[in-house]
Residue frames as qw, qx, qy, qz and C-alpha x, y, z in Angstrom:
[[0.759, -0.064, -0.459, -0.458, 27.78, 139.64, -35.30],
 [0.662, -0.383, 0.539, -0.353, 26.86, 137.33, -32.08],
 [0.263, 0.263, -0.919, -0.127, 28.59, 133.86, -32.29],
 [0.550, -0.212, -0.736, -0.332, 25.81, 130.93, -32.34],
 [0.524, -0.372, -0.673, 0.365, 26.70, 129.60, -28.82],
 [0.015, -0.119, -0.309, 0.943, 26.46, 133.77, -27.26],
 [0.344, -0.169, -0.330, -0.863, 23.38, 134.21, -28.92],
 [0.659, -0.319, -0.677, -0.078, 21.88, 130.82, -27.49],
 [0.395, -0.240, -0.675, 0.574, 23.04, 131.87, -24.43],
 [0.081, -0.109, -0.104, -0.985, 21.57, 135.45, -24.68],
 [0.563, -0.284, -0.477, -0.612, 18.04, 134.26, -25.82],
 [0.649, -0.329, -0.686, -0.030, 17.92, 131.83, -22.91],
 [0.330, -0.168, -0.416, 0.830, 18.86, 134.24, -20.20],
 [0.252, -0.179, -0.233, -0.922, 16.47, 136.87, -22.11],
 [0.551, -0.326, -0.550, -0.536, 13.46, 134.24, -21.59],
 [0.518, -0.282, -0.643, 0.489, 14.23, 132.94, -18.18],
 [0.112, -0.067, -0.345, 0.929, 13.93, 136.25, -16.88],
 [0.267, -0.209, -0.410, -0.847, 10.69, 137.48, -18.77],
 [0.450, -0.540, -0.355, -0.616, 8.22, 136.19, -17.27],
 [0.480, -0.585, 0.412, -0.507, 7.18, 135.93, -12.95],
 [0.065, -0.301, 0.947, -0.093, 8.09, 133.60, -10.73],
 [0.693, 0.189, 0.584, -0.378, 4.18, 131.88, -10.33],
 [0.694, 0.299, -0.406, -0.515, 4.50, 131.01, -13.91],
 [0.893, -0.185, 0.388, -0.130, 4.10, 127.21, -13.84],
 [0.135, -0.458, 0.817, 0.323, 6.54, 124.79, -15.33],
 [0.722, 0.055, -0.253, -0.642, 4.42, 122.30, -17.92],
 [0.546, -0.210, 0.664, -0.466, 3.03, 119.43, -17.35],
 [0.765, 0.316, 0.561, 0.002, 2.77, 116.05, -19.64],
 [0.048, -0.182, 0.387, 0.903, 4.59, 119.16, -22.22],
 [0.011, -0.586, -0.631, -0.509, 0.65, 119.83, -22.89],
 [0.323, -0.891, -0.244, -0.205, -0.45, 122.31, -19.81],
 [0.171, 0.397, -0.664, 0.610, 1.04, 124.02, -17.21],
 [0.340, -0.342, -0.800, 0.358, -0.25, 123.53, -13.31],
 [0.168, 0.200, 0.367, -0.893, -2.06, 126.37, -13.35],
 [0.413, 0.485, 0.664, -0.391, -4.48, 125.24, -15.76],
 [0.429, 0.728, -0.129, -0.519, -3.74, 126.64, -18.81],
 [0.607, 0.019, 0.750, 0.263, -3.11, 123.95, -21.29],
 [0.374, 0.578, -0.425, -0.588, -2.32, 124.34, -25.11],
 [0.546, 0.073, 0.814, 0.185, -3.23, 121.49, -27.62],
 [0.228, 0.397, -0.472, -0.754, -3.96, 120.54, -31.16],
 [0.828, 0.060, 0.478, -0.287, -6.91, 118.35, -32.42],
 [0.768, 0.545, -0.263, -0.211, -4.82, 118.06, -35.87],
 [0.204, 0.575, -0.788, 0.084, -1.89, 115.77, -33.96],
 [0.848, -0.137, -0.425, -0.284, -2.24, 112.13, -33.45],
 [0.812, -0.579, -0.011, -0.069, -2.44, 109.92, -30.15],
 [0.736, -0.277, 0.011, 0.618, 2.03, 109.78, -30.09],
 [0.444, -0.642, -0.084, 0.619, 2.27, 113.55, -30.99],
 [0.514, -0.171, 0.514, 0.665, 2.77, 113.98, -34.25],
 [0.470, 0.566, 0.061, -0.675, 1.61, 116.25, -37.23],
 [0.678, 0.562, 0.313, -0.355, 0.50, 115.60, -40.20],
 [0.626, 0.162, 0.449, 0.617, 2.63, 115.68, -43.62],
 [0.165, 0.770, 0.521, 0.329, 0.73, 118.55, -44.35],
 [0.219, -0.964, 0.145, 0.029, 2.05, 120.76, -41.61],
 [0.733, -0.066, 0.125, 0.665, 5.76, 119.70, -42.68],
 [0.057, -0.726, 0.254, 0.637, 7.99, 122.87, -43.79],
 [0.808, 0.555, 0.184, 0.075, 8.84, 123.32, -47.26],
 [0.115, -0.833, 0.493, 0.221, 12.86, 123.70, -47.46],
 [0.943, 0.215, 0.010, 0.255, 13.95, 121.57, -50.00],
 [0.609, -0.132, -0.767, -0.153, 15.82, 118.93, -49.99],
 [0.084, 0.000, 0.867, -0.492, 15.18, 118.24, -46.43],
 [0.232, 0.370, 0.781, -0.447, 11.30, 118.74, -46.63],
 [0.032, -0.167, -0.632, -0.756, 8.72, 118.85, -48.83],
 [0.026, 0.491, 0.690, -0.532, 5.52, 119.89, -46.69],
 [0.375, 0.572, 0.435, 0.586, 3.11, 121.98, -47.48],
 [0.293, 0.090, -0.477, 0.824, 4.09, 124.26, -44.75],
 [0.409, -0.589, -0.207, -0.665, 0.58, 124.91, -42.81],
 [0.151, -0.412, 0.600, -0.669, 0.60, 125.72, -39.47],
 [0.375, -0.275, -0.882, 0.074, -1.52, 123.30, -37.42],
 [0.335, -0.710, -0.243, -0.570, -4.68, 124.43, -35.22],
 [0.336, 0.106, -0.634, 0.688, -3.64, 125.57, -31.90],
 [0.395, -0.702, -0.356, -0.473, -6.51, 125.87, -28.92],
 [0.434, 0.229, -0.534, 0.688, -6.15, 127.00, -25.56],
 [0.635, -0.529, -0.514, -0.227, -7.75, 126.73, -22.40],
 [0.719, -0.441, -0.378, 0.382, -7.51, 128.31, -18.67],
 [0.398, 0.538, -0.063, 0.740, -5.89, 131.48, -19.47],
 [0.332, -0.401, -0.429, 0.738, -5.32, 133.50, -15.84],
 [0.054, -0.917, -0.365, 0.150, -7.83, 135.97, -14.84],
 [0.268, -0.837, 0.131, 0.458, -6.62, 139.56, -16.05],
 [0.461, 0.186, 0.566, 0.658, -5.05, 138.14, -19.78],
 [0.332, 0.707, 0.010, -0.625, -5.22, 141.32, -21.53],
 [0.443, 0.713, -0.390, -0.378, -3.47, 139.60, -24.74],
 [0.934, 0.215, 0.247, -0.144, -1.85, 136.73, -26.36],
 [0.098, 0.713, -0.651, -0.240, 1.42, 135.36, -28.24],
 [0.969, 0.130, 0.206, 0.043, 2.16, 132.37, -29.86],
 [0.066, -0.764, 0.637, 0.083, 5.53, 131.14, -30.40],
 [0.994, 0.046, -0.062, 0.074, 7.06, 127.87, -32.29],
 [0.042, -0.828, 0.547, -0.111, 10.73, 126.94, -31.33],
 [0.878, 0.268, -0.394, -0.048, 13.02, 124.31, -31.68],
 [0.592, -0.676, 0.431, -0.080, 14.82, 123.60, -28.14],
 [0.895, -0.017, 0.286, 0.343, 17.48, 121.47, -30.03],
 [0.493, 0.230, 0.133, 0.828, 18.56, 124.64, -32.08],
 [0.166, -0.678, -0.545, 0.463, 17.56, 127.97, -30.27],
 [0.261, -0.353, 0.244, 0.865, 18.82, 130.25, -32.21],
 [0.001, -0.081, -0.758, -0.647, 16.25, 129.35, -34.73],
 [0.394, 0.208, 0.214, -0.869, 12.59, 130.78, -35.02],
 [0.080, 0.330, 0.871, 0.355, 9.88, 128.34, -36.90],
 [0.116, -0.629, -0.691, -0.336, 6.78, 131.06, -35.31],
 [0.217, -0.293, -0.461, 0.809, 6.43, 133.91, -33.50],
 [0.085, -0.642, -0.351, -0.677, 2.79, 135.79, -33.37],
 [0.191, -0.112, -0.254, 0.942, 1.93, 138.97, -31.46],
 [0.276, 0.171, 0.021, -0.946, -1.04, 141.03, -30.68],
 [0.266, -0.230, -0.846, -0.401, -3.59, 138.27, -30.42],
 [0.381, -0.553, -0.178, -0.719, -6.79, 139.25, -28.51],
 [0.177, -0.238, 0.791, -0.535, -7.66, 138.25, -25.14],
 [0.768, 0.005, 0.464, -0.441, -11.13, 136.74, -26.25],
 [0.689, 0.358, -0.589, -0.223, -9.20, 134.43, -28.63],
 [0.787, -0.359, 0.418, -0.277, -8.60, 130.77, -27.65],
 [0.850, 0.176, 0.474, 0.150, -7.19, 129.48, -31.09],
 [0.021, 0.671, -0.519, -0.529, -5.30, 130.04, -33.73],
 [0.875, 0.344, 0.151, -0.306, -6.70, 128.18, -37.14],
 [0.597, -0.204, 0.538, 0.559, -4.41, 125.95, -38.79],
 [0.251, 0.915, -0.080, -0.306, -3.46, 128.38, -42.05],
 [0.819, 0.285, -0.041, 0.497, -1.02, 127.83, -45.19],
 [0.421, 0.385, -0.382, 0.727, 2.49, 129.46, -44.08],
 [0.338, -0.266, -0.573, 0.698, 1.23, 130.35, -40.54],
 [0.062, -0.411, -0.243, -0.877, -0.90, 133.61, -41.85],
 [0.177, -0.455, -0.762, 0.425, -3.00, 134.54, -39.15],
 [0.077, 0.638, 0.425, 0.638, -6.01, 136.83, -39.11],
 [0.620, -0.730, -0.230, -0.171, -6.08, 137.61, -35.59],
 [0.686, -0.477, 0.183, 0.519, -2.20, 138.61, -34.55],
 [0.277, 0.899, -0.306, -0.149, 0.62, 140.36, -36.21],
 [0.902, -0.241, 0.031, 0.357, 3.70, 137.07, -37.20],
 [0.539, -0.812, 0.178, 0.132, 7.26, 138.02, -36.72],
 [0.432, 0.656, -0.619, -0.032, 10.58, 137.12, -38.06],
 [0.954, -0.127, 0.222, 0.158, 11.14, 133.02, -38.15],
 [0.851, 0.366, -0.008, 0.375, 14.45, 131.37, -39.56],
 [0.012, -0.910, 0.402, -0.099, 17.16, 133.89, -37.54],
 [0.398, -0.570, 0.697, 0.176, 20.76, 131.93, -37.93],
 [0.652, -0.002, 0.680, 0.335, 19.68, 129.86, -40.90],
 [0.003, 0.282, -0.501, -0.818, 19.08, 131.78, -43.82],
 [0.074, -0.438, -0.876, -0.188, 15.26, 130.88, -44.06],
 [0.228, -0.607, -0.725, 0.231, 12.46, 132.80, -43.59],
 [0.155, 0.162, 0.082, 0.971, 12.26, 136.28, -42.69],
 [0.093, 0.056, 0.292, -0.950, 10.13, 138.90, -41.89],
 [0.482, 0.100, 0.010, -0.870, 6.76, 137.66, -41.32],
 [0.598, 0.238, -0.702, -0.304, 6.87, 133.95, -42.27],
 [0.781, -0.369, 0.404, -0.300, 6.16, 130.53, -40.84],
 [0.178, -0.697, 0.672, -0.175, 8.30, 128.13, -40.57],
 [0.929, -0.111, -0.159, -0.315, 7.23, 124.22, -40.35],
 [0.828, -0.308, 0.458, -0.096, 8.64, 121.52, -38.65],
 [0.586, 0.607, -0.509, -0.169, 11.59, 119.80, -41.18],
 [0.052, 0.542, -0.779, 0.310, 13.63, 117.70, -39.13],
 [0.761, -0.129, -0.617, -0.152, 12.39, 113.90, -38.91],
 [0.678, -0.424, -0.595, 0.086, 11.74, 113.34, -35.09],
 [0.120, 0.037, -0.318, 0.940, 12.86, 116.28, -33.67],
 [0.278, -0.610, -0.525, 0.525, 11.24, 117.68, -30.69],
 [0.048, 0.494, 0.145, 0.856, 9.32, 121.31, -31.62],
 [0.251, -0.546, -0.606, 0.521, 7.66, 123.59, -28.89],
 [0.122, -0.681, -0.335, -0.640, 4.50, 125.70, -29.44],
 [0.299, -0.413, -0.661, 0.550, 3.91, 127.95, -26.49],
 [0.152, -0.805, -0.195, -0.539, 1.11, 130.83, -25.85],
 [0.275, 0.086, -0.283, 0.915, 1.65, 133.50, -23.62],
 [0.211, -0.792, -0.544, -0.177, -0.90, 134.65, -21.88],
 [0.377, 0.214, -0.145, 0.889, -0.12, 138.35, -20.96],
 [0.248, -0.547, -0.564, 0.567, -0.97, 141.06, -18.78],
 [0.175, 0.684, -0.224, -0.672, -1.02, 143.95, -21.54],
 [0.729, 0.646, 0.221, 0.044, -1.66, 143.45, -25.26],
 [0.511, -0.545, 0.443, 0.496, 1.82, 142.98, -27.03],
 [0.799, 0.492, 0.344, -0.043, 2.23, 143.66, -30.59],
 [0.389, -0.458, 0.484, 0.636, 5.48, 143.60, -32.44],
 [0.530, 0.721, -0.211, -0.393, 5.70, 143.94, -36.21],
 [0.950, 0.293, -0.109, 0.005, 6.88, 141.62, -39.05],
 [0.420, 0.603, -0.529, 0.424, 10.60, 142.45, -38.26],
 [0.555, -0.673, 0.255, -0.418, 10.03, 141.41, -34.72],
 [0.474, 0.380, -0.794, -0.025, 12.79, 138.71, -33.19],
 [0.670, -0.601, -0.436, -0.012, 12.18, 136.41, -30.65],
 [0.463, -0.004, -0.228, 0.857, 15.23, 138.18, -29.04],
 [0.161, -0.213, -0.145, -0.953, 13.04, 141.62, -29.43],
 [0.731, -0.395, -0.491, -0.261, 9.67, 139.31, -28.56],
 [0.730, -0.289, -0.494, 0.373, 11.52, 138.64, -25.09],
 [0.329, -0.014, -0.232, 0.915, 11.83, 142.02, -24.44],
 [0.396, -0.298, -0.172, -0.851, 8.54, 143.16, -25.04],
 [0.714, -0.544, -0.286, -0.336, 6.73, 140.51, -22.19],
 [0.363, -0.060, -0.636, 0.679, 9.45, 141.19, -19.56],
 [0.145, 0.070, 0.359, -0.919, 7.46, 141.86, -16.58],
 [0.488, 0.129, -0.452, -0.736, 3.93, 140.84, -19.17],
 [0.510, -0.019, -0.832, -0.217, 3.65, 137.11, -18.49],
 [0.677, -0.263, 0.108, -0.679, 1.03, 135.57, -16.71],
 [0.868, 0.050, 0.493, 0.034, 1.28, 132.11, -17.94],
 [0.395, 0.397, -0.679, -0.476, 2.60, 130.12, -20.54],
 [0.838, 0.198, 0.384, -0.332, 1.47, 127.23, -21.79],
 [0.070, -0.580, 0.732, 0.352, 3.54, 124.40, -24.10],
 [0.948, 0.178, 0.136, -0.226, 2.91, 121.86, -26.73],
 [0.176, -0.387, 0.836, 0.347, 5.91, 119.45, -27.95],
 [0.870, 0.446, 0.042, -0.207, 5.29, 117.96, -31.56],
 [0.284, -0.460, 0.680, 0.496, 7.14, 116.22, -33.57],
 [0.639, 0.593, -0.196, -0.449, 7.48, 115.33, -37.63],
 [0.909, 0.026, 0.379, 0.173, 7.62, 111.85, -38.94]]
């Protein structure tokens, strides 16, 4: 079994690599400079979601754990596919979203209880904490912490299966990415 801090390192080497060098770096954490820019009309003017999209892991949180609507704009000529990813850059190790094998003429992703999507395939959230699992979403728990949605805008349709990690997820769009695109939220 990989200790915490190898794994962190692992994943972050894994992603760094994945995608070319023109991806952009974001911008305002809502677009990148190429134009492709992820947002949500369900978060208010300082960033935040709802109560509604909280997680549900008691005690910390008592949400009712629905993803939030994600839209996206700009995607780079040639997107054959799609990915969505939620991740917590304070604890990497940890998954909150990971969908696969969304179309290329999608643009959104509907806000849904637990994350269910009708248009993708989701993945395996909660790896290192004993949450979650194969297929699940994940909400936001952690009063003011910093979360990060990001689509993928790929060169090939990618679809992993419910057991997919993000570890596994980084292997399948080495070499794939086009763009990415980032939102930071956070949870009162």
């Amino acid at each position: 079994m990989m200790r915490p801090t190898l794994l962190v390192a692992v994943l972050i080497l894994g992603l760094s690599g994945c995608a070319p060098s023109e991806v952009s770096e974001p911008v305002d954490g809502t677009g990148a400079e190429s134009g492709f820019v992820l947002s949500s009309p369900d978060l208010d003017d300082e960033g935040y979601l709802p109560e509604w999209a909280v997680g549900s892991a008691e005690p910390f949180c008592s949400g009712e754990n629905r993803s939030p609507q994600l839209e996206w704009t700009g995607a780079p000529v040639g997107t054959a596919g799609f990915a969505v990813t939620m991740t917590d850059p304070n604890y990497a190790v940890y998954t909150h979203w990971l969908v696969t094998g969304i179309s290329a003429n999608e643009t959104s992703l509907a806000s849904t209880p637990d994350g269910l999507v009708e248009n993708g395939v989701l993945g395996t959230s909660g790896e290192g904490a004993g949450t979650g699992g194969p297929g699940v979403y994940v909400g936001p728990c952690v009063v003011d912490n910093g979360y990060l949605y990001t689509v993928y805008a790929l060169d090939e349709p990618i679809v992993g299966e419910s057991t997919t990690t993000l570890i596994d997820f980084s292997g399948l769009i080495t070499d794939h990415v086009l763009a990415t695109a980032e939102l930071e939220i956070k949870r009162r």
